[in-house]
C-alpha positions as a Python dict, from the first residue, in 0.01 Angstrom:
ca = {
    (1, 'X'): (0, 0, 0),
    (2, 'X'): (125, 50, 355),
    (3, 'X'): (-78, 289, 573),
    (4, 'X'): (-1, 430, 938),
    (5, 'X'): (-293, 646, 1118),
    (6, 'X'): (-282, 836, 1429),
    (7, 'X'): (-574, 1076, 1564),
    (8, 'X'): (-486, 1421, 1645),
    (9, 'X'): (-634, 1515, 1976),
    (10, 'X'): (-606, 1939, 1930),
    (11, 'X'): (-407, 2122, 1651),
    (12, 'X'): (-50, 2082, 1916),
    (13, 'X'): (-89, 1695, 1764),
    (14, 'X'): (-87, 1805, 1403),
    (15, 'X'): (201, 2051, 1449),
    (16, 'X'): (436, 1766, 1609),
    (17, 'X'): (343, 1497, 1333),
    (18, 'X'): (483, 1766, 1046),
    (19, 'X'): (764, 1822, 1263),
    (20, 'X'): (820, 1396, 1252),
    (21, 'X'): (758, 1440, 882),
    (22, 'X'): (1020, 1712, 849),
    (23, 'X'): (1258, 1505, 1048),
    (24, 'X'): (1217, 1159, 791),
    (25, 'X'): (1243, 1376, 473),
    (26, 'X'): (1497, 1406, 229),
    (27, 'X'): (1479, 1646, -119),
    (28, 'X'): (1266, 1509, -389),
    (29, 'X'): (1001, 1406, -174),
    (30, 'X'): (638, 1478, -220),
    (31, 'X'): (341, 1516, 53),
    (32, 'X'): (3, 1530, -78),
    (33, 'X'): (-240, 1620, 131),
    (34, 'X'): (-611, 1567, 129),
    (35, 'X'): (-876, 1673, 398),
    (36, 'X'): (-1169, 1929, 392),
    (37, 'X'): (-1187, 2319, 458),
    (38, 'X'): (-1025, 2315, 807),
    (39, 'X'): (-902, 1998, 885),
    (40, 'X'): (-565, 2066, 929),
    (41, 'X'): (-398, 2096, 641),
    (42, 'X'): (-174, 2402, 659),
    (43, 'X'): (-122, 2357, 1059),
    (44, 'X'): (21, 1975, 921),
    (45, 'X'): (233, 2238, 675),
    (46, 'X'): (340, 2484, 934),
    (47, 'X'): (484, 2196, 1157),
    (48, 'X'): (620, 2026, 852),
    (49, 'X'): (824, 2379, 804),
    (50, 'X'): (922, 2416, 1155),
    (51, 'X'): (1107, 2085, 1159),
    (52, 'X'): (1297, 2234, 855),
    (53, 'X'): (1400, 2510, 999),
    (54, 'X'): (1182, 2772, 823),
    (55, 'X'): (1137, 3107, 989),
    (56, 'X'): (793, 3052, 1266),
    (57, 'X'): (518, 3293, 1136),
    (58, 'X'): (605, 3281, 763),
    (59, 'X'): (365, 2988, 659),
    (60, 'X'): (-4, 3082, 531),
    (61, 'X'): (-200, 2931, 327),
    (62, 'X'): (-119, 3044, -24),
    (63, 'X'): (-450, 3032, -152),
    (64, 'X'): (-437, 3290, -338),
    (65, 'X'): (-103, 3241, -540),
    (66, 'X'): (-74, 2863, -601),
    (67, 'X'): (252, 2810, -472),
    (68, 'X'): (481, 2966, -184),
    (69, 'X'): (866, 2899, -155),
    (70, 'X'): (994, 2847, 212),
    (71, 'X'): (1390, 2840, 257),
    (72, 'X'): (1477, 2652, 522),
    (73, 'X'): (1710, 2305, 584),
    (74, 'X'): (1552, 2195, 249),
    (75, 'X'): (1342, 2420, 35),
    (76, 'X'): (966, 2371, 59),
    (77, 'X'): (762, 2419, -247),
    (78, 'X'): (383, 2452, -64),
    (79, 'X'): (124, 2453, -327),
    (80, 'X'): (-231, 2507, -247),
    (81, 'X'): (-463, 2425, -537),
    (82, 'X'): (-791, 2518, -363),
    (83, 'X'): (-852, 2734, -645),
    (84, 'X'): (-725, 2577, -933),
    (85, 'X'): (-947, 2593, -1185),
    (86, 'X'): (-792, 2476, -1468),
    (87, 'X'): (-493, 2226, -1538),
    (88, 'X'): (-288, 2536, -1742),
    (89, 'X'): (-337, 2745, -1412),
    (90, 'X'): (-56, 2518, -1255),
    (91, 'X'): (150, 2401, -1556),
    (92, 'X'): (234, 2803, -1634),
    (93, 'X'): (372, 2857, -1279),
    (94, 'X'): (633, 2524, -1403),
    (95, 'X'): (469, 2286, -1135),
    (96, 'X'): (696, 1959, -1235),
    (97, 'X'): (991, 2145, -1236),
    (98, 'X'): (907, 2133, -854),
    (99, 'X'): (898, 1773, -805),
    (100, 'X'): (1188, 1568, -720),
    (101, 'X'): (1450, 1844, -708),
    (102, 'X'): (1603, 2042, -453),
    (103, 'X'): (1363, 2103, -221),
    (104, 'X'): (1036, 1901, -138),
    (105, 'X'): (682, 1936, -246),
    (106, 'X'): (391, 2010, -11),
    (107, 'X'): (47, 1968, -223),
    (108, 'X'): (-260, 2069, -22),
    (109, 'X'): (-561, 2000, -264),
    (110, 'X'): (-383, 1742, -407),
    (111, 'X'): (-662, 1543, -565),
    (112, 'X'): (-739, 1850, -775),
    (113, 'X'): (-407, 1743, -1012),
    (114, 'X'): (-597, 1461, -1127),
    (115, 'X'): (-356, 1334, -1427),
    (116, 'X'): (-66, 1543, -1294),
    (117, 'X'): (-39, 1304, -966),
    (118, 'X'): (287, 1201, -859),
    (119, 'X'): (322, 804, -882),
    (120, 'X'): (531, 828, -616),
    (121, 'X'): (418, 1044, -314),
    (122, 'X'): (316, 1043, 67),
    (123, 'X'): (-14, 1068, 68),
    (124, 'X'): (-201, 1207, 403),
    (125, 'X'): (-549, 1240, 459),
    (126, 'X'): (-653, 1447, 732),
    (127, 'X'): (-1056, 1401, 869),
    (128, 'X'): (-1292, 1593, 1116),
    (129, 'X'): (-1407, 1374, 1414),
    (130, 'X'): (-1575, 1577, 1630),
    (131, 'X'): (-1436, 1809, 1931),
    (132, 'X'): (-1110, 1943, 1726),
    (133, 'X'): (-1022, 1584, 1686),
    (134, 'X'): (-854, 1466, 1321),
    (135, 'X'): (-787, 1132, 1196),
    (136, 'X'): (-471, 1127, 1003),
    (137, 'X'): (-358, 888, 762),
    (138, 'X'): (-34, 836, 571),
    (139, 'X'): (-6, 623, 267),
    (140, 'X'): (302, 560, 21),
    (141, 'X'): (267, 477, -339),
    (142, 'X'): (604, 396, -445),
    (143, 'X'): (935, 298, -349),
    (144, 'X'): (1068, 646, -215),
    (145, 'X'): (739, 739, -55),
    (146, 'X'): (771, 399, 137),
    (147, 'X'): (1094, 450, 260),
    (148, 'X'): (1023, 780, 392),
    (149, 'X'): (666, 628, 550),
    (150, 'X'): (911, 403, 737),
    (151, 'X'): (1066, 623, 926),
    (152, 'X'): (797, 848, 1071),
    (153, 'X'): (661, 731, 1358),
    (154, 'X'): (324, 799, 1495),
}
């Protein structure tokens, strides 16, 4: 599995890696992102929607709904499953109709899908160091996840 990391030196950092995210992506692709309370998750998001084209201001965390819709150069389906609770929570709101479509998918929370995981994703792991730095890593597990790892550069 082919990795790239970068650290993010202030939240500016995190914004312009989404924005080289936003640039490499093409519908049908998936981002799953991993990281604790705070490490950057939705600013990664808010850059990643910027560099589509979506309106500034309109991303937020949708922690509260499961799933916001962002029209922009591609759609963005951001899901946040911080409060999932239960698998049926996300399979009533038609989560795989989502994936690979029109538009691409933005999972923050993403290990909380468990058997639900996309084979074939971009995985990013964002990690407190200290001072408002992160550590970000991007994995791919498949073929298209590769391809679009590829061509972001860090």
């Amino acid at each position: 599995m082919k990795t790239k990391s970068m650290i993010s030196n202030q939240q500016e950092d995190t914004i312009r890696l989404g924005r080289r995210i936003a640039a490499a992506v093409r519908a049908g692709d998936i981002l799953c992102l991993f990281g604790d309370l705070g490490s950057g998750k939705t600013t990664l998001v808010k850059g990643f929607a910027e560099g589509l084209k979506v309106k500034r201001g309109e991303v937020s965390s949708p922690t509260f709904v499961l799933m916001n819709v962002y029209e922009g150069r591609l759609p963005v389906f951001h899901f946040d499953l911080y409060r999932l609770e239960e698998r049926s929570q996300i399979m009533q709101i038609g989560y795989e109709e989502y994936l690979y479509g029109d538009g691409v998918a933005v999972i923050e929370w993403a290990d909380r899908l468990k058997d639900l995981f996309p084979l074939d994703c971009l995985s990013i792991h964002l990690e407190h160091q200290g001072d408002g730095r992160r550590s970000i890593a991007l994995s791919a597990s498949g073929k298209r996840s590769s391809a679009l790892l590829n061509k972001i550069n860090l």
